[in-house]
C-alpha positions in Angstrom: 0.0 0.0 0.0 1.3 3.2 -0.9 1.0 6.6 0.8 1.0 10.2 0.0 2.9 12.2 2.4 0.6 15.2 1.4 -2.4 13.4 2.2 -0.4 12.2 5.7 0.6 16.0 6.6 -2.6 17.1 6.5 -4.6 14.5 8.1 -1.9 15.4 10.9 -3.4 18.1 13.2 -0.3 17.6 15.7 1.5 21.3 15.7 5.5 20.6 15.5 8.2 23.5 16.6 12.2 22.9 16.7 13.6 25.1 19.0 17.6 25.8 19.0 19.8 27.1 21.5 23.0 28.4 20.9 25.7 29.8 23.6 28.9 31.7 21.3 31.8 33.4 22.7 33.4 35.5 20.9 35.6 38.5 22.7 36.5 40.8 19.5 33.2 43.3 20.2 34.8 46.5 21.5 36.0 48.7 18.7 38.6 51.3 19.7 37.4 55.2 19.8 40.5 57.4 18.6 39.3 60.7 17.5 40.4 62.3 14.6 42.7 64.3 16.2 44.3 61.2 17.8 44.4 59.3 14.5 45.8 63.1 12.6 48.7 63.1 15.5 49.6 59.0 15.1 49.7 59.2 11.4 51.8 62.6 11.5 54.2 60.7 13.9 54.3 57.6 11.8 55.2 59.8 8.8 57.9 61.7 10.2 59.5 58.4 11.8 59.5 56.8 8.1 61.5 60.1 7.4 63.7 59.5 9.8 62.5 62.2 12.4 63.5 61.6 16.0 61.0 62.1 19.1 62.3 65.7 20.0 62.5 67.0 16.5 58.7 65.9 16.2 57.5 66.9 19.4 59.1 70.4 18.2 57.5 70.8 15.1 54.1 70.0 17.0 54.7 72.8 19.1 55.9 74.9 16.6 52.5 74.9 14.9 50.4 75.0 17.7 49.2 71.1 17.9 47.8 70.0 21.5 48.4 66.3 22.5 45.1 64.6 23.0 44.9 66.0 26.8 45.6 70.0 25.3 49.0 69.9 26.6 52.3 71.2 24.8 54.5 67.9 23.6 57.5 66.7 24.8 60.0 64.0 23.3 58.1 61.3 25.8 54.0 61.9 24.4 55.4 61.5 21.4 56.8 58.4 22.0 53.4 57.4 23.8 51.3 58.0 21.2 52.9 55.6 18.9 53.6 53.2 22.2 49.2 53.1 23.1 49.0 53.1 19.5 50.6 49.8 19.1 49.4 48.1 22.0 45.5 48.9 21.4 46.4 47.5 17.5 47.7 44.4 19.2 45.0 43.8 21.4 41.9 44.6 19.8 43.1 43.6 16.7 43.2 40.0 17.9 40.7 37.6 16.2 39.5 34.6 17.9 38.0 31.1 16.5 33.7 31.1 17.6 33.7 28.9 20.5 29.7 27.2 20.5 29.7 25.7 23.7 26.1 24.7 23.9 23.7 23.5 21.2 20.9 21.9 21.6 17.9 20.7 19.2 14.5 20.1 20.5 11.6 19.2 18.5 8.2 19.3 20.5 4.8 17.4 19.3 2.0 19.3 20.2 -1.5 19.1 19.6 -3.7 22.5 19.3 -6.0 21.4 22.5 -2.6 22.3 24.6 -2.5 25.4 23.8 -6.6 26.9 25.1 
């Protein structure tokens, strides 16, 4: 005897859900802020390094045209150095990737009739 499994589907008045449940880790959601000033002073610095600049002759020419570090303050061989420094570490760090981690999965399919549900 051969069956239809239209004609079985909807003589079935059962309602069926699948419900999944997922836990992911992941740790590379914070994106570092740098304002544009920030990114203008690190890019400045990076140029004049590949030039050959040192520290003090960049801090120098900062203060010679009036540029404020990030906390309005005049520069000095050391923020320069600091700038690139943070620069570098906040690169390394949130620049990281990780492999997804799903700890938990589960798969639950549930036969109901309609009556359960009044």
């Amino acid at each position: 005897m051969e069956c239809d499994p239209l004609t079985v589907l909807a003589k079935d008045t059962n309602l069926y859900f699948l419900t999944l449940g997922l836990e992911i880790n992941v740790a590379d959601l914070w994106v570092s802020h740098y304002s544009d000033h920030q990114q203008y002073l690190f890019e400045t610095i990076t140029k004049f390094r590949v030039e050959g600049w040192s520290y003090n002759k960049i801090s120098q020419w900062f203060n010679d045209n009036n540029i404020l570090t990030p906390r309005g303050k005049q520069f000095v061989p050391p923020s320069v150095h600091s700038i690139v420094k943070k620069k570098r570490i906040s690169d390394e760090r949130f620049g990281r990737t990780f492999p997804l981690v799903i700890n938990e999965a589960d798969i639950n399919i549930q036969n109901t009739t309609p009556t359960d549900f009044k």
